[in-house]
C-alpha positions as CSV (number, residue, x, y, z in Angstrom):
1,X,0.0,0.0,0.0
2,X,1.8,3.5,-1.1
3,X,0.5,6.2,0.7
4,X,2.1,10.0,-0.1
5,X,2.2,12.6,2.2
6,X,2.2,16.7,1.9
7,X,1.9,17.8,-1.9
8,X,2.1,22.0,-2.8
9,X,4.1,24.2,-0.3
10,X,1.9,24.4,2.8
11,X,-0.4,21.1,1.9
12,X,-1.9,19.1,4.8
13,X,0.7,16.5,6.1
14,X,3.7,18.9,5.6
15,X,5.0,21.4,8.5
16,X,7.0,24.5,7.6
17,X,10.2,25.8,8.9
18,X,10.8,29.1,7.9
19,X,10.5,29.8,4.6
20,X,11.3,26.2,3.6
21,X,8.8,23.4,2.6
22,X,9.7,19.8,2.9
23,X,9.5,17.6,0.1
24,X,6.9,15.2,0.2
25,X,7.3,11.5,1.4
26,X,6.2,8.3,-0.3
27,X,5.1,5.8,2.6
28,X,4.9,2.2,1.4
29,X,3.6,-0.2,4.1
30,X,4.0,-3.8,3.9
31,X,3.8,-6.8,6.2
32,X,6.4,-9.8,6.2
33,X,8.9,-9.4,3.5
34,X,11.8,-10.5,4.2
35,X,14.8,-7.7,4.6
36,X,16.6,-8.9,1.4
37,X,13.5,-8.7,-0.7
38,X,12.9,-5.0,1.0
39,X,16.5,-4.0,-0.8
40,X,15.8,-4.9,-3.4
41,X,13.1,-2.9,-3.3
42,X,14.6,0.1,-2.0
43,X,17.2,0.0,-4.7
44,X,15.0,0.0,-7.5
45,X,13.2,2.7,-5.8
46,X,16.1,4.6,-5.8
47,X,17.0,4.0,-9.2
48,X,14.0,4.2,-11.0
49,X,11.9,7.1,-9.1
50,X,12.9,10.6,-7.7
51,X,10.5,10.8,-5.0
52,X,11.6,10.5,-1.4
53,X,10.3,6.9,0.0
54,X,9.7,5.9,3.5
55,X,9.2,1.4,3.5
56,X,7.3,0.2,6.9
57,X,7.3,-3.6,7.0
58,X,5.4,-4.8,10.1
59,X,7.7,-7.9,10.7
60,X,10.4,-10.3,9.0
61,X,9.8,-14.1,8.3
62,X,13.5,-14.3,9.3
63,X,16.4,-12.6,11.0
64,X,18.8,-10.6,9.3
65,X,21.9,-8.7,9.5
66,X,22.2,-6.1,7.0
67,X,26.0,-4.5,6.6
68,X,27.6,-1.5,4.5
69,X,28.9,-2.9,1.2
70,X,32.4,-2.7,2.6
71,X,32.1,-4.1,5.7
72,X,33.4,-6.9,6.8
73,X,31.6,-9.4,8.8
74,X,34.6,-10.4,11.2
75,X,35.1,-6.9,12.2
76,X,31.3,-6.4,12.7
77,X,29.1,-9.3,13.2
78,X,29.4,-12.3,15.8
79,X,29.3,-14.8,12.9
80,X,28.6,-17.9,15.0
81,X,25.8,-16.3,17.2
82,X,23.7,-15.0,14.2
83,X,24.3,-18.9,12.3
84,X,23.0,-20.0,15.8
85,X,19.9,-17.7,15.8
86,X,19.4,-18.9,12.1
87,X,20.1,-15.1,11.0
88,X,21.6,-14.0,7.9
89,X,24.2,-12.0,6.5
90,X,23.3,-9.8,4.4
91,X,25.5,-7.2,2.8
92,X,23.6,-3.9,1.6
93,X,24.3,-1.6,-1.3
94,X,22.9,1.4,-0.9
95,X,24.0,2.6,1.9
């Protein structure tokens, strides 16, 4: 379900600061994807749209671990405690 939030300068959902209006925000709610699915999603989302996208998913099937692209597990991630929780490693790209 997208939902989007504020529209023109001033438009109901959107608070001013100033002189400045925010952009508005894209809200996509979901329930149960699991966190590699969601960026997947958020990478084609960034590549594909220019909006500005907030993604709510109300739970995960299964635990993850999501790192930087350059991160390395050892350094960051108690390898044999997540295997024993049945998490995953996951290694994002978009920051």
């Amino acid at each position: 379900e997208a939902v989007s939030q504020g529209g023109e300068e001033g438009g109901k959902g959107q608070r001013r600061r100033g002189s400045m209006a925010k952009s508005p925000i894209s809200v996509l709610k979901l329930s149960r994807h699991c966190v590699f699915d969601l960026l997947r999603l958020e990478e084609a989302l960034l590549r594909t749209t220019r909006r500005t996208w907030c993604i709510i998913n109300d739970g995960v099937p299964d635990p993850a671990v999501v790192m930087g692209i350059s991160g390395k597990k050892e350094n960051l991630v108690n390898v044999e405690e997540t295997k024993r929780q049945g998490g995953k490693l996951i290694k994002g790209f978009t920051g």
